[in-house]
Structure formats: C-alpha cells, structure tokens
C-alpha positions in Angstrom: 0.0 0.0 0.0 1.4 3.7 -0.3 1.3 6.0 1.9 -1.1 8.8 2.4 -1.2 11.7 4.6 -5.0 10.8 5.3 -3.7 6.9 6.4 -1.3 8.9 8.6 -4.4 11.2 10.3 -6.6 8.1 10.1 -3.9 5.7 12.1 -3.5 9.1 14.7 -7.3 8.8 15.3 -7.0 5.6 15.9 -4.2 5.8 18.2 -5.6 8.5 20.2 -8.5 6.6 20.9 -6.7 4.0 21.7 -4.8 6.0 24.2 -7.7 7.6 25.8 -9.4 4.0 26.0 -6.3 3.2 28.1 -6.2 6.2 30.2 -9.7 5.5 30.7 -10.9 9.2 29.5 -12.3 7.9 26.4 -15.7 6.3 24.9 -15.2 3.0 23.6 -17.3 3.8 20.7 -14.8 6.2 19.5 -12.4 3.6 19.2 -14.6 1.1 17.5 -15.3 3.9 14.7 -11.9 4.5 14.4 -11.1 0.8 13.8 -13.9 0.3 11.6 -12.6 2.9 9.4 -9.9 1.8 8.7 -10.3 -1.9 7.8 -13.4 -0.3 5.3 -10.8 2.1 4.0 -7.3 0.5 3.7 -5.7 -2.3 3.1 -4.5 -3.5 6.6 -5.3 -6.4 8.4 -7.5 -6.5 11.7 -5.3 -8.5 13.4 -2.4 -6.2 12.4 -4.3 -3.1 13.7 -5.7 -4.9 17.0 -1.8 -5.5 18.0 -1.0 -1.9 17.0 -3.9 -0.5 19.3 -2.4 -3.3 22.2 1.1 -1.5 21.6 -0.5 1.8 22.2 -2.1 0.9 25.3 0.8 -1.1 26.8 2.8 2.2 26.5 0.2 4.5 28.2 -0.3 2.1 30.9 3.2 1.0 31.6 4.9 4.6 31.5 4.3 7.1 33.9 5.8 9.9 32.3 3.4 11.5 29.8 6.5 12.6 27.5 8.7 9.6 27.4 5.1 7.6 26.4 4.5 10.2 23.7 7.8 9.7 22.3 7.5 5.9 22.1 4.1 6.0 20.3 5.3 8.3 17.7 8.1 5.8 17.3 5.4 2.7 16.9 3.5 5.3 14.9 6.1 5.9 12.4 7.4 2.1 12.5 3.4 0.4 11.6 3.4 3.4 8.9 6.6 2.0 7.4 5.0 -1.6 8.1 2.6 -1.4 5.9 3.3 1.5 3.4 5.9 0.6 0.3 7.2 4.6 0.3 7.0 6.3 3.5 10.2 7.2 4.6 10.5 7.0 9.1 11.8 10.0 10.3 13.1 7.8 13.6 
C-alpha cells in the first residue's frame, strides 16, 4: 500500500483513541469507529491493527511519564506506517 497523509491522520485517530481507551478518559465507541474505518478504507489487516492498538495501550499504561510515552508511540507510529506502506520514509 502507499502511503497517504490521510492513512497517517486516520492511524493518529485511531491511536488517540486507543490512548484515551487506556487512560480511561475515552468512549469505547470512539475507538470502535476509528477501527472500523480503517479496515473499510485501507488495506490493513485486523489483526495487524488490534496488535497496534495493544502497543499503544501497553505504553500509556506502563509509563508514567506523559513525555517519554508520547515519544515511544510516535516511534510505533512511524514504525506500523513503514510496516505497511511501500514509500514512506521513518523519520526515527
């Protein structure tokens, strides 16, 4: 698949959602439509995104510091993106 700038917003959604499901802050629906979108939108695998949405809730609940956990997910962030995207280019 190449890469988009909208994959990159719709995988941030996502990842939000998932982070605010882990924090607890968030509605579980959010994260649903998030999901749903983008298994009806792009090429990726369920299971691929489930284990990326684990990842981002492993971090927020195993760090305590709010900056060192930002830093690691944009580093998954960047890694799924050059997962599953032929031409994007991590910045990491």
């Amino acid at each position: 698949m190449n890469y988009s700038a909208a994959l990159e917003d719709d995988l941030a959604d996502l990842e939000r959602a998932a982070v605010e499901s882990a924090r607890g802050d968030g509605d579980k629906r959010d994260l649903v439509a998030a999901l749903d979108h983008l298994l009806n939108t792009y090429l990726i695998s369920e299971a691929r995104l489930l284990e990326h949405i684990d990842e981002i809730r492993r971090i927020y609940e195993t760090r305590r510091n709010e900056n060192t956990a930002s830093k690691h997910v944009d580093t998954v962030h960047e890694a799924f993106l050059a997962e599953v995207c032929v031409d994007y280019d991590p910045t990491y």
